[in-house]
KOLDO-567989 format. One line per field, with one value per residue (C-alpha): residue number from 1; residue in one letter; z, x, y. Coordinates in nm, 4 decimals, padded with zeros to 6 digits. Each point is the difference from the previous one (the first is absolute). Layout:
% residues N
k: c(NUM ...)
r: c(A ...)
pz: c(Z ...)
px: c(X ...)
py: c(Y ...)
END
This chain:
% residues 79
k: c(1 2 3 4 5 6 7 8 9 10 11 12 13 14 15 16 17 18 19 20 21 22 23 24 25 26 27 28 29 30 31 32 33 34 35 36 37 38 39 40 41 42 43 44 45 46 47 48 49 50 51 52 53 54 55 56 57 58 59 60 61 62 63 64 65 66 67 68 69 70 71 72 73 74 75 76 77 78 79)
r: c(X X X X X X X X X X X X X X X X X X X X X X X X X X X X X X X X X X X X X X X X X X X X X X X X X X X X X X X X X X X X X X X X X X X X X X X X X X X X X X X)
pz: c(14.2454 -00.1284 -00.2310 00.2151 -00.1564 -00.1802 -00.1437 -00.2040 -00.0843 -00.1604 -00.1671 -00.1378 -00.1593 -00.1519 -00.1240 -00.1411 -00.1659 -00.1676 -00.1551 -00.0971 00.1774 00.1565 00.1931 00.1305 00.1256 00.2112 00.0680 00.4036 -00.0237 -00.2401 00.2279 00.2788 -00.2191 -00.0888 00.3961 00.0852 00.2885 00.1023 00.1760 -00.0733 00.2761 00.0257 00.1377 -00.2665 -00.2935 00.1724 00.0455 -00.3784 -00.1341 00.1565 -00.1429 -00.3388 00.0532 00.0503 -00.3168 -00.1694 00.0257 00.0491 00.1153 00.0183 00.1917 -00.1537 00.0554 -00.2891 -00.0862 00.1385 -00.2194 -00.0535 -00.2113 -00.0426 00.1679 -00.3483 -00.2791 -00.2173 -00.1239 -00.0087 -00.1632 -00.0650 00.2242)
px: c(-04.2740 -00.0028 -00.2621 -00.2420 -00.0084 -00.3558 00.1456 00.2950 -00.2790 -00.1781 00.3018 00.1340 -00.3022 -00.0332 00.3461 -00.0991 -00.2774 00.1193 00.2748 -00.2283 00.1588 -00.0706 00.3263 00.2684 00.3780 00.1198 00.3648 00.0121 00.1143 -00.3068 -00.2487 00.1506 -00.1203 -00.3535 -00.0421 00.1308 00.2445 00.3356 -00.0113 -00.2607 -00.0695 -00.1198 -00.3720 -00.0343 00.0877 -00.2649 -00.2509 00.0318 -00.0072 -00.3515 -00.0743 00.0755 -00.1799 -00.2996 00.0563 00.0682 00.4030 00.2576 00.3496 00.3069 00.3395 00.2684 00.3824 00.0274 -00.3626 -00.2985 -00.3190 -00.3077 -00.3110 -00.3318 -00.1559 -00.1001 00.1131 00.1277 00.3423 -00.1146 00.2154 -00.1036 00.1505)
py: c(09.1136 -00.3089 -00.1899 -00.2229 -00.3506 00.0348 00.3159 -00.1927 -00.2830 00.2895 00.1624 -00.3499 -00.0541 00.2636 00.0272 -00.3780 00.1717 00.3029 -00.1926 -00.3194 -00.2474 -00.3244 -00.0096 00.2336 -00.0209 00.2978 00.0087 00.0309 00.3619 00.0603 -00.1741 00.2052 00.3151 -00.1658 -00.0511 00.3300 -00.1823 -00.0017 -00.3479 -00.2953 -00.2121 -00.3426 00.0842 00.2794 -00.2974 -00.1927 00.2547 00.0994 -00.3471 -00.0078 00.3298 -00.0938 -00.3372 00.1939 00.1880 -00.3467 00.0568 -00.1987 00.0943 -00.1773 00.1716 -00.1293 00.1023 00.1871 00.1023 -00.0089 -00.1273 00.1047 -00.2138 -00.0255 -00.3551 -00.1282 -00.2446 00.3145 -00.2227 -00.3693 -00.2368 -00.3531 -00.2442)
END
């Protein structure tokens, strides 16, 4: 069966964690593992983005990858 939304949150971070990491790319067939799905609908992207929120996440679904950081200035550049 596969992973409820909160689950991924959970596994994400602590994928971020273990590897010391203030941001993550999956590959779409990666995040597909990390998920434990075969398909990825809209509601579920939604659903997590809120779960990761909560964890202080951000995600980003791009066409190639899909992103993963921490909601803080870890990378600031002047401007």
């Amino acid at each position: 069966m596969a992973m409820r939304h909160g689950e991924v949150a959970d596994n994400i971070q602590e994928i971020m964690r273990k590897n010391g990491v203030d941001v993550v790319t999956f590959t779409w067939p990666d995040f597909y593992k990390v998920s434990d799905r075969e398909r990825i609908k809209v509601e579920f992207q939604t659903d997590l983005a809120l779960s990761l929120k909560a964890l202080g996440l951000l995600i980003c679904y791009g066409a190639v990858v899909v992103l993963v950081a921490k909601d803080f200035g870890f990378a600031r550049v002047k401007v």
